[in-house]
C-alpha positions in Angstrom: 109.1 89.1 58.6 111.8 90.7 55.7 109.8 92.8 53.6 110.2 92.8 50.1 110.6 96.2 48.7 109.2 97.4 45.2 113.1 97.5 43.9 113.7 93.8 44.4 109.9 93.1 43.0 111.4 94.7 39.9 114.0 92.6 39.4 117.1 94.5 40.7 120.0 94.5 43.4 120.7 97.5 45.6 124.0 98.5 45.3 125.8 101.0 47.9 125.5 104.2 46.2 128.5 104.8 44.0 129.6 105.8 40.3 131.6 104.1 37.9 129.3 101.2 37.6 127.7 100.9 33.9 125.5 98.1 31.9 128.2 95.7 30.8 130.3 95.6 33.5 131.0 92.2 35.2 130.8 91.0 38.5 133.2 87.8 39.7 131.1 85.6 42.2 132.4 84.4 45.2 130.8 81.1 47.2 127.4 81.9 48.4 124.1 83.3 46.7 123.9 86.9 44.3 123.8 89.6 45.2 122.1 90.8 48.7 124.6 93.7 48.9 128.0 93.0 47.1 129.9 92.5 50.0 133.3 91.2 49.8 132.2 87.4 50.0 129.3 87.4 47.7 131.0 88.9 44.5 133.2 91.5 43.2 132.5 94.6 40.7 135.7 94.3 38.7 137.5 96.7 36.4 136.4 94.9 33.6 133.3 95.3 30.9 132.5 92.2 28.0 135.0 93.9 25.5 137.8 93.4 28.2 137.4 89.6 27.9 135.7 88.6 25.0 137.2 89.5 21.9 136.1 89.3 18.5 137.1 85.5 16.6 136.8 87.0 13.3 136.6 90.5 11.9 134.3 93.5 13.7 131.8 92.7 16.0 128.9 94.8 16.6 129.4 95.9 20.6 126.0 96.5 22.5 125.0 99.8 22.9 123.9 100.8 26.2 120.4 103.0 25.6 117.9 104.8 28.0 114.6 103.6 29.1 111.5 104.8 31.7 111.8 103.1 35.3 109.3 100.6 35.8 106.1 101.8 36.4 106.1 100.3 40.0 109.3 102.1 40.7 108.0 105.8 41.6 110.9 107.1 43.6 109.8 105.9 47.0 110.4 102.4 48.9 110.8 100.8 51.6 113.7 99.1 53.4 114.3 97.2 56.6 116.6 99.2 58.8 119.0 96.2 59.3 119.7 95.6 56.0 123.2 96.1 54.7 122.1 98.5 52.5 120.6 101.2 55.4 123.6 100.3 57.4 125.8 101.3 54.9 123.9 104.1 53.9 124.2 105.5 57.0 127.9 104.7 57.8 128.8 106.3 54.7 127.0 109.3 55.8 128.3 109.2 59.0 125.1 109.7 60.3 124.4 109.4 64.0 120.6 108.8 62.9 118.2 106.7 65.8 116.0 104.2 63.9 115.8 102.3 67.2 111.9 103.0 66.9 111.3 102.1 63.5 111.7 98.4 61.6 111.9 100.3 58.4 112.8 103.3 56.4 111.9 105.4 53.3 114.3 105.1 50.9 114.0 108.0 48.1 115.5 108.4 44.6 114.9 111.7 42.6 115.9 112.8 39.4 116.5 109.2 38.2 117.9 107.1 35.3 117.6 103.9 34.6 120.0 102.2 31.6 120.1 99.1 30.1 121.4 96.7 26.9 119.6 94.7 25.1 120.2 91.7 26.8 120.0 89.7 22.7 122.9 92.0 21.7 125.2 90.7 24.3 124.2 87.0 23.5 125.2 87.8 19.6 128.6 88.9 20.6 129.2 86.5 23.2 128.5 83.8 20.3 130.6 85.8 17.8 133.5 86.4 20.6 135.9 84.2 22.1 137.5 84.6 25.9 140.7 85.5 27.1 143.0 82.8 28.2 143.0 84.1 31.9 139.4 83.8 32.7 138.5 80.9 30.6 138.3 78.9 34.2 136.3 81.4 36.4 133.6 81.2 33.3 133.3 77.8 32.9 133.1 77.9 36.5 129.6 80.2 35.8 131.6 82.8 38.5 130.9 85.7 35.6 128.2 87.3 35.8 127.0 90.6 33.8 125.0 94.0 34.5 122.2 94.8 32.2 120.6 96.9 34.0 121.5 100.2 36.3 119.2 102.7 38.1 121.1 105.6 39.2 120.1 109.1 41.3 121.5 112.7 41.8 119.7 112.8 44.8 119.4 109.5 47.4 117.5 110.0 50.8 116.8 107.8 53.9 114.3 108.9 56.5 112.4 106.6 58.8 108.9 105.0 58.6 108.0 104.9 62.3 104.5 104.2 63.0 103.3 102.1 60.0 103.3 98.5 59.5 103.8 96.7 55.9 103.2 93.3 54.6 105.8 91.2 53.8 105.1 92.2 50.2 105.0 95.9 49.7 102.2 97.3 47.1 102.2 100.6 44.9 98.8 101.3 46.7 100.8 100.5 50.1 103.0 103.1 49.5 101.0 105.7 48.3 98.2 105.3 51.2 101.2 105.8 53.5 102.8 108.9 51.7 99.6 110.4 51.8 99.1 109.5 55.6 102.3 111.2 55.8 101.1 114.3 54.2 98.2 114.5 56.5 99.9 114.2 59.8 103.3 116.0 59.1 104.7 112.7 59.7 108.2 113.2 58.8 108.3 116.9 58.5 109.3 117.2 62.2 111.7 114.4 61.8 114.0 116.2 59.3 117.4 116.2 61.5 116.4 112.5 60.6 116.5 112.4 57.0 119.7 111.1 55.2 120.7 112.4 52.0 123.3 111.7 49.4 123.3 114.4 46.8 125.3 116.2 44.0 126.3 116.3 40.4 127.0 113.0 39.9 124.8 110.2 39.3 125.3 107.5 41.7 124.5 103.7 40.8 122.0 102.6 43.7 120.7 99.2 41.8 121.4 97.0 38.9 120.2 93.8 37.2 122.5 91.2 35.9 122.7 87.6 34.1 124.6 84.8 34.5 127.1 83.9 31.2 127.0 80.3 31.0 129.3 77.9 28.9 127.8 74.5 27.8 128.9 72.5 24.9 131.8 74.8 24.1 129.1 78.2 23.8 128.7 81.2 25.8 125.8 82.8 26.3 123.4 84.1 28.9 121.7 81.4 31.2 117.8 82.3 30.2 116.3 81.9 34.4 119.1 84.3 35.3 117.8 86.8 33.1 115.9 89.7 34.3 116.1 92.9 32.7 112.4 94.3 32.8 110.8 97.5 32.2 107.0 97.0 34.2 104.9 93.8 32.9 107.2 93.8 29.6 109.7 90.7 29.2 111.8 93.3 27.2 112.1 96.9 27.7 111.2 99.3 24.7 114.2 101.3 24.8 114.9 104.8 23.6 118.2 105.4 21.5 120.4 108.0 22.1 123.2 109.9 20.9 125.7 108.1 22.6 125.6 106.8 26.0 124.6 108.4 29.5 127.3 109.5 31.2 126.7 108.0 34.4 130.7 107.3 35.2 133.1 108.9 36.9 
């Protein structure tokens, strides 16, 4: 049964942990669906944000701002994920950890001291109408192969540690989660499992999800394709976002 975790219930892609990965950035597909992972034969994080291929037709063009906003409500710093996805396995391997999950179908994946950035996914639509492409990737759009992050939720600290013991449905729940962490808290369940527990921390905030659209040509117009959008902020269609003074810094 492959369990679907609380971050993919809100709309995003886990990412392996990494920095320099920003709203506005695009992704080149490959053959094959979007995006379980990012490997190598599903799509590409390129080099390249929407300024680096779309340029103004006419005059200045307002560029979208990228602005901070609250995680989903759903999205409390806890989830869980099936040991054997790409993501765990990377996780670990990245880690070099020599961790044995061979008892456990799952793990807890934890994010603290989060941040979650986003555009307003109406701003890029005005440029993209305002804009035209360059030359050089005029083929891979038309081909919809272009697709966009509007989205990013990024961690100081990222932890793994295993979930042994419990069994979810197919559909993890909020109230799932937090019946479990408090089992936890009862029995010690973890705290003798520590030499077990994964963590990626430091300075640095490292991109561990994102959301993205499609940009779709038709009748000689770019703009995003309206099913592949899905930047949400809990039960709202659009986030409410927060302005700031500037953008994050949640680069290199």
């Amino acid at each position: 049964m492959k369990i679907r975790n609380l971050i993919q219930q809100a709309d995003y892609t886990l990412l392996v942990p990494r920095t320099g990965v920003k709203p506005l950035d695009l992704i080149w597909k490959k053959e094959g669906n979007l995006f379980d992972f990012l490997r190598p034969t599903e799509g590409n994080l390129v080099n390249a944000s929407l300024q680096d291929v779309f340029t103004p037709t006419q005059g200045q063009v307002a560029y979208p701002k990228i602005q901070k906003v609250t995680l989903p409500q759903q999205l409390g710093g806890k989830d869980v994920l099936e040991v054997k996805s790409s993501f765990v396995a990377s996780f670990l391997q990245d880690n070099e950890a020599s961790v044995k999950l061979s008892n456990s179908n799952t793990v807890l994946f934890s994010y603290e001291d989060n941040v979650s950035t986003v555009v307003d996914w109406t701003k890029v639509e005005d440029y993209l109408q305002a804009t035209t492409p360059k030359t050089s990737q005029v083929e891979r759009l038309q081909k919809g192969q272009v697709y966009i992050i509007l989205a990013v939720l990024a961690s100081k600290k990222l932890s793994i540690a295993p979930t042994s013991n419990f069994d979810f449905s197919s559909e993890i729940t909020t109230t799932q989660l937090a019946e479990y962490l408090a089992k936890l808290q009862t029995e010690a369940g973890i705290s003798h499992k520590k030499e077990s527990i994964i963590k990626q921390e430091g300075d640095k905030y490292l991109v561990f999800a994102i959301q993205t659209a499609k940009i779709l040509y038709k009748n000689g117009k770019y703009s995003l394709l309206p099913k592949a959008i899905i930047v949400r902020n809990g039960t709202d269609d659009k986030p409410e976002f927060e302005t700031l003074e500037g953008e994050i810094n949640i680069t290199d």
